[in-house]
C-alpha positions in Angstrom: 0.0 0.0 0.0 2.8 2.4 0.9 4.6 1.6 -2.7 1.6 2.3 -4.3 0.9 5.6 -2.7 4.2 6.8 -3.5 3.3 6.6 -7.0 -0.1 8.1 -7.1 -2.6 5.0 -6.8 -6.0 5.5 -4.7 -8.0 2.8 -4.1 -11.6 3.2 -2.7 -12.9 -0.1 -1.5 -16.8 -1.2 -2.1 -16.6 -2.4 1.8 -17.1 1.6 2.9 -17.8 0.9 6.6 -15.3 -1.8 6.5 -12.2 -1.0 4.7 -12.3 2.6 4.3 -13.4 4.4 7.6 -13.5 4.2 11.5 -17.6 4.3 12.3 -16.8 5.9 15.7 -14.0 8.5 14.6 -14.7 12.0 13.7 -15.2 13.0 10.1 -11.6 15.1 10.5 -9.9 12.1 12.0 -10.9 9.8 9.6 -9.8 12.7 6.6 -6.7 12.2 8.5 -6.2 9.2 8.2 -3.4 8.0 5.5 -2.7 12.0 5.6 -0.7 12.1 9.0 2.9 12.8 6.9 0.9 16.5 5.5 -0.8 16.9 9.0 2.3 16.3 11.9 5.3 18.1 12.2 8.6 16.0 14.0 5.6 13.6 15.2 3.5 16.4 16.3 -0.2 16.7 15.0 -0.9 20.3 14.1 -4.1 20.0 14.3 -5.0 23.4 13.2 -3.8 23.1 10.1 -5.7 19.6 9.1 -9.3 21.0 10.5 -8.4 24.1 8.1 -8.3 21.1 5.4 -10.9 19.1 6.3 -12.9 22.2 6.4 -11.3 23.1 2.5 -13.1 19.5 1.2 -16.4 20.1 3.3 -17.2 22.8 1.2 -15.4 21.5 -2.3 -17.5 18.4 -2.2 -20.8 19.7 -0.1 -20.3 17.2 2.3 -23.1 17.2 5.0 -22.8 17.5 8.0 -20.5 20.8 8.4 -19.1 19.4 11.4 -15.3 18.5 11.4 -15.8 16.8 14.8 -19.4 14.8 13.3 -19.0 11.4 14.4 -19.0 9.3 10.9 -21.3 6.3 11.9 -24.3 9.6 11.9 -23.4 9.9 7.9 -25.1 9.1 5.5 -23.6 6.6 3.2 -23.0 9.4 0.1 -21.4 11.8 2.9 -19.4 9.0 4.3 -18.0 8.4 0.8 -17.3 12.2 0.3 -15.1 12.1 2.9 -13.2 9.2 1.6 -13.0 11.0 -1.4 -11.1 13.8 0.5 -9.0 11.7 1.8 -7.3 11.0 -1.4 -7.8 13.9 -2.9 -5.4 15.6 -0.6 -2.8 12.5 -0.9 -2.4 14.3 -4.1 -3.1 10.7 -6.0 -3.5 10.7 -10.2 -4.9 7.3 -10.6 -8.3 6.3 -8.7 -10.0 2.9 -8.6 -13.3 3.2 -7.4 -14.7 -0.8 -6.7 -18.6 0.1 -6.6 -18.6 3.9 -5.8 -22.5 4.0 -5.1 -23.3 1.0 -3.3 -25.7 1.7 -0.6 -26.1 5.6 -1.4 -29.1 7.3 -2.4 -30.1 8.6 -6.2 -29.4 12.3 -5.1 -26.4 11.2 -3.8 -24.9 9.1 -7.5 -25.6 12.1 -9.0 -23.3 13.6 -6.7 -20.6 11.2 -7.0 -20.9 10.5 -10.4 -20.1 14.2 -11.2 -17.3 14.2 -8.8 -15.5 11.3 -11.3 -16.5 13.4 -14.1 -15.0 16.1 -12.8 -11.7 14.0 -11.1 -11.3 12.7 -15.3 -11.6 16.2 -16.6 -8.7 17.5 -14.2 -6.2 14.6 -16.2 -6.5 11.7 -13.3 -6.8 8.2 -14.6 -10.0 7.2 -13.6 -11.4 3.4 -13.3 -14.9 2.1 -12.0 -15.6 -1.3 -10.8 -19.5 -1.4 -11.1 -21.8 -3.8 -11.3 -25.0 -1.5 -12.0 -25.3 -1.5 -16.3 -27.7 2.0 -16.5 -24.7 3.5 -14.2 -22.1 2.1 -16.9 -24.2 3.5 -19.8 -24.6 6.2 -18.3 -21.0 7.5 -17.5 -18.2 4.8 -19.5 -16.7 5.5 -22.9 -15.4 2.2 -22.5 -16.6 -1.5 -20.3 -15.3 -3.9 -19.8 -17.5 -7.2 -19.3 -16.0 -9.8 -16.6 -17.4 -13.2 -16.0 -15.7 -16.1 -14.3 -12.3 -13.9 -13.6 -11.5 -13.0 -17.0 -12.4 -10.4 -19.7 -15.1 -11.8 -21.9 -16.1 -8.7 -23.9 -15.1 -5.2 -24.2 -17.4 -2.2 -25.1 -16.4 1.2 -26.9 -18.7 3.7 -26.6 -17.9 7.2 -28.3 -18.3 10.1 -25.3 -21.0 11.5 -27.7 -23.6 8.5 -27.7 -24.8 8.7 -24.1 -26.2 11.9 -22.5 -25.4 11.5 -18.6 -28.9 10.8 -16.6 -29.8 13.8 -14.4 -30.8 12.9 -10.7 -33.8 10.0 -10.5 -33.7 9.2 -14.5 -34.5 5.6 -15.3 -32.0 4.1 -18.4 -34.6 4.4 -20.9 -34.2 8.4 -20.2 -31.0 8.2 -21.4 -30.8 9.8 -25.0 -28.5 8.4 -27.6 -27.4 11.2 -30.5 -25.8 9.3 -32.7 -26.7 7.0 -35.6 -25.4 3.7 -34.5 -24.0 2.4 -31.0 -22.5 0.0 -29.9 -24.0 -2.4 -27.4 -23.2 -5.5 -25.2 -25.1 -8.2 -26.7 -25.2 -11.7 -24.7 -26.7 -14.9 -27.1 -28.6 -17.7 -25.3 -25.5 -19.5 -24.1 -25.1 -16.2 -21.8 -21.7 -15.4 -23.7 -21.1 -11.8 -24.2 -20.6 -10.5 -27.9 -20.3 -7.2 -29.7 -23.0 -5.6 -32.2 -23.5 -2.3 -33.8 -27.4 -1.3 -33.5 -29.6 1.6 -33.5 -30.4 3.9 -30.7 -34.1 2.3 -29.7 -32.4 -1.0 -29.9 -29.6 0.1 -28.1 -32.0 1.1 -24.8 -33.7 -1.8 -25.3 -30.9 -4.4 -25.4 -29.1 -2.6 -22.2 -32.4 -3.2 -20.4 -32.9 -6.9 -21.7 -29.4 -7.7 -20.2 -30.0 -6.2 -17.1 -32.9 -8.4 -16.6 -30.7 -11.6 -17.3 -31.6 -13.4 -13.8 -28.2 -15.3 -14.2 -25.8 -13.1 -15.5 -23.4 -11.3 -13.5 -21.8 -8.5 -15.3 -18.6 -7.0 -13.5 -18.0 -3.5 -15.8 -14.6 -1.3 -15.3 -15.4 2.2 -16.6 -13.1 5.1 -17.8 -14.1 8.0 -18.3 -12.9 11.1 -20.6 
């Protein structure tokens, strides 16, 4: 872990509560933690200067409560995550992997993280998504990747122009395609994923078919322009 902080490498964990945060440490504490080389000074905590921080991300990413010293077991999940966010954020990292970034959190709140990644991606950071949600995939990747049984069985290319992002509470068949043809995962009856050019309608249409699959488990790893 150490080596791969040195070289720029965050990695936000779909186990939030588990692998990413204390429950019964204070928002600032928990901002602290992995931070402590920016935050101490010959193994003294300067404590002003990381509640000045933590106070710099509370109002970059809206996160809710206001309150440095808010216990983080009384956040909600899209708060908690914010902060977890920050954390790397001020590591000063370049290349984020995100393992199921809106588990457990609200629609409001996707939104919200879902334009935080936008906006990570548009500042130059390598961005990747482990997700296992398609209308979040269509909604946000250029490019998927489809996993089943440990290895890659498919890869999707979707031009940045073909999807217009989903505003907050927009089901996938919201989503508006602008160009002539996309392309699609298509899965046959053997439940083998394949590749297929089609039209916008059947574009929608086929996302939402594959969704449905009851025994299909589709692992996706987004990037994002």
């Amino acid at each position: 872990p150490e080596d791969a902080m040195r070289a720029g490498l965050a990695l936000i964990p779909e186990d939030r509560r588990g692998q990413s945060l204390v429950p019964q440490m204070s928002m600032e504490q928990n901002f602290g933690l992995g931070n402590a080389k920016y935050f101490a000074r010959h193994g003294v905590l300067r404590g002003a200067y990381r509640r000045s921080e933590v106070n710099r991300f509370i109002d970059e990413l809206d996160i809710r409560p206001r309150q440095p010293a808010a216990q983080m077991r009384n956040l909600s999940g899209g708060n908690q995550q914010k902060v977890v966010f920050a954390r790397w954020l001020r590591t000063g990292a370049r290349i984020f992997l995100f393992d199921e970034p809106t588990r457990g959190i609200d629609v409001g709140a996707k939104t919200e993280i879902h334009e935080l990644l936008r906006k990570l991606a548009r500042g130059g950071a390598a961005v990747l998504v482990i997700s296992s949600e398609l209308p979040e995939l269509m909604a946000l990747a250029h490019c998927i990747g489809i996993m089943r049984d440990g290895g890659m069985a498919d890869e999707l290319l979707v031009p940045p122009r073909c999807l217009v992002p989903l505003p907050a509470g927009a089901a996938v068949r919201d989503a508006c395609l602008v160009e002539p043809l996309a392309v699609c995962v298509q899965v046959n009856a053997s439940g083998e994923a394949t590749k297929s050019g089609v039209a916008p309608g059947e574009a929608l249409a086929l996302a939402q078919a594959v969704a449905a699959l009851p025994n299909l488990q589709l692992r996706g790893v987004m990037g994002i322009p």
